[in-house]
N, C-alpha and C positions, 0 to 999 in steps of 0.2 A: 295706764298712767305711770309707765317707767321711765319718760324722761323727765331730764335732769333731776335726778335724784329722787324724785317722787318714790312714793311707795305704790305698786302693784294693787291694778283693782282689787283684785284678791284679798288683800291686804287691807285696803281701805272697806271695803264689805265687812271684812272681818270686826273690824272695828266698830263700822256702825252698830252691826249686831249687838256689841254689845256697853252700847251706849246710854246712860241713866235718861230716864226721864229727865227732861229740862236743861240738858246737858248738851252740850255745840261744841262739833271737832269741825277744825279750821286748817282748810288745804290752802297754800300759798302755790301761785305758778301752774295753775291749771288750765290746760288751752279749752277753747272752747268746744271743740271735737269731743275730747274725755269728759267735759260738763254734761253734752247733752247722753254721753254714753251712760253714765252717772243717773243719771236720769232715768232713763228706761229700766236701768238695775232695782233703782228705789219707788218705781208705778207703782206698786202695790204693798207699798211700808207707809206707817203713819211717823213721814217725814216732813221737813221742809229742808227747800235746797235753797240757797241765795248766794249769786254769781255776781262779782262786781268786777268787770276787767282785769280778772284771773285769778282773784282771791275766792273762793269756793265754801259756802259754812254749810254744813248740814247740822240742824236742830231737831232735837228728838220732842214735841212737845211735850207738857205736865197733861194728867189725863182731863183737868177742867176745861182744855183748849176746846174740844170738842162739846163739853155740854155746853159752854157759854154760845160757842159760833152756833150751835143748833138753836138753844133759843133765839137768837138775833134774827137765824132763818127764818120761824115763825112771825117776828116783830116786822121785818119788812113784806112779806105776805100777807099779815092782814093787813101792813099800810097800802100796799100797791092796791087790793080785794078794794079797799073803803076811797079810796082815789082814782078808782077804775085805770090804774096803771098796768101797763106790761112788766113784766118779770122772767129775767134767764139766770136761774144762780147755773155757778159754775163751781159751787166746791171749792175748793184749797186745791185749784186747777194752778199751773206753773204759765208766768207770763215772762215772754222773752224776746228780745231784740238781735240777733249776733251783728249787726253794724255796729250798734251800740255797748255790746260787751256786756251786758245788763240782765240778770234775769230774778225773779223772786218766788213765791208763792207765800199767799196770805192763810189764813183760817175759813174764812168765805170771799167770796165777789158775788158781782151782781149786775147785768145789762139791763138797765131799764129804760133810761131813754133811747139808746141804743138797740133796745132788743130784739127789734124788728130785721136789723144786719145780720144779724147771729143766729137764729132762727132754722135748723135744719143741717147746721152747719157741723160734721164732725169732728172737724180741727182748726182753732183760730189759729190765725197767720198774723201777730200784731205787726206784722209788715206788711199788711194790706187791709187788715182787719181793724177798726177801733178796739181800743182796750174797755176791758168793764168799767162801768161807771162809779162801783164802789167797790172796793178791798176792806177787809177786816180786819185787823193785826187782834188776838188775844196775846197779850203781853204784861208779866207781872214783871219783869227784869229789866225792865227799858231797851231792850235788845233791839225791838222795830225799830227807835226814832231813825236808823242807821240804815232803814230801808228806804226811807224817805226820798233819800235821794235817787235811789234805782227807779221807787214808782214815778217819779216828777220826767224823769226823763224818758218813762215809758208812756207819759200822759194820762195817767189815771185820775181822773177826775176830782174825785172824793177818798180820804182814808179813814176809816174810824179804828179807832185803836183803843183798847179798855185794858187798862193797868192792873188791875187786880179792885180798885176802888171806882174808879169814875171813867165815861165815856171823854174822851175827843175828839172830835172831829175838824178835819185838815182840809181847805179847801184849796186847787192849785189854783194858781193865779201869779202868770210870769214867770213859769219855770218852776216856783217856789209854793211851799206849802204852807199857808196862814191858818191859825185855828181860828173857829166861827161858832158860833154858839147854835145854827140851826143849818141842817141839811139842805142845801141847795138841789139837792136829785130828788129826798122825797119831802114833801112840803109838811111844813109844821114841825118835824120830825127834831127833837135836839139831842145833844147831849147826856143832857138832866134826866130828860125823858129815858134816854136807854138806861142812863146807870140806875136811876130808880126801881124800875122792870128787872134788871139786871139783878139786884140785891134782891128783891121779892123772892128769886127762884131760891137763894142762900135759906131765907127763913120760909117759904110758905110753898117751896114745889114749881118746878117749871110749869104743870097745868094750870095751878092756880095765877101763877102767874101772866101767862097766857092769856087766860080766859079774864082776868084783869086789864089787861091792855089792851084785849078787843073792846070793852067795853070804853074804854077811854078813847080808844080810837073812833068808834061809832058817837061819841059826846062831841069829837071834832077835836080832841086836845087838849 
């Protein structure tokens, strides 16, 4: 990454290293080449990368990212179990176009209606592959809403995004993203519903919380 002026992967490594929790260094003029070189350097760092036709952010997240998108994991598992749906999470897997210039990665996704394309598959190709059906943003900073536009144009279906207090969910429709009070991928499923679940883990333990939601899911809602 030493042209025009850039700073040496080396250099930018460097850096990440030693980057605060919650904290976002931001490469301007980054060709796509050095994004995806970027990329393989940071496989196994608890990063996120988001590429917008050549502006590059790397965000270190806050450690709650992970316990929240893990209970979420759990919450859409017993929904797909009680709805007899298929399910392919993907992890905080990085989704990318280079036509498009576009690339992002959430805290989870999720192939559900879709899951049966993906199935066996070791590398999606979202240039021949559909994109997951839901993406996750954990976000106390409002940092995602700015995603929004990379996932619309990568056709992600659904986004839910949780602020620190309450669930949204983003339905696309036209290019553009609308918020909707209930999931259109899993049924019944809303907003309310997760930030409720969501807070429970704050005071009462993600098992208990858990084992809460199954039961409500088994009631129908």
């Amino acid at each position: 990454m030493t042209s025009m002026g850039l700073p040496s992967t080396s250099e930018v490594l460097d850096a990440i290293e030693h980057l605060p929790d919650g904290a976002t260094l931001v490469l301007p003029q980054v060709s796509w080449d050095d994004y995806e070189l970027l990329l393989d350097e940071l496989a196994d760092r608890h990063l996120r990368a988001t590429y917008d036709c050549g502006t590059l952010e790397i965000m270190s997240p806050l450690r709650d990212h992970e316990t929240y998108a893990r209970f979420i994991d759990a919450v859409v598992n017993e929904t797909c179990d009680a709805f007899n749906l298929e399910v392919e999470p993907c992890g905080s897997a990085t989704w990318k176009r280079r036509v498009l210039g576009k690339g992002a990665e959430g805290d989870s996704c999720y192939y559900i209606r879709n899951a049966r394309r993906i199935i066996g598959k070791r590398k999606i190709d979202l240039e021949v592959d559909p994109p997951p059906d839901i993406i996750v943003e954990i976000d106390t900073t409002s940092k995602s809403l700015k995603k929004l536009s990379i996932y619309a144009a990568l056709s992600v279906p659904e986004i839910w995004r949780y602020d620190g207090q309450s669930v949204q969910i983003y339905e696309l429709k036209s290019g553009k993203y609308l918020k909707t009070r209930v999931s259109h991928i899993l049924p019944r499923l809303t907003g309310a519903i997760l930030s409720e679940f969501i807070e429970m883990t704050r005071v009462q333990g993600n098992t208990a919380a858990r084992h809460a939601f199954r039961r409500r899911i088994l009631a129908g809602l």
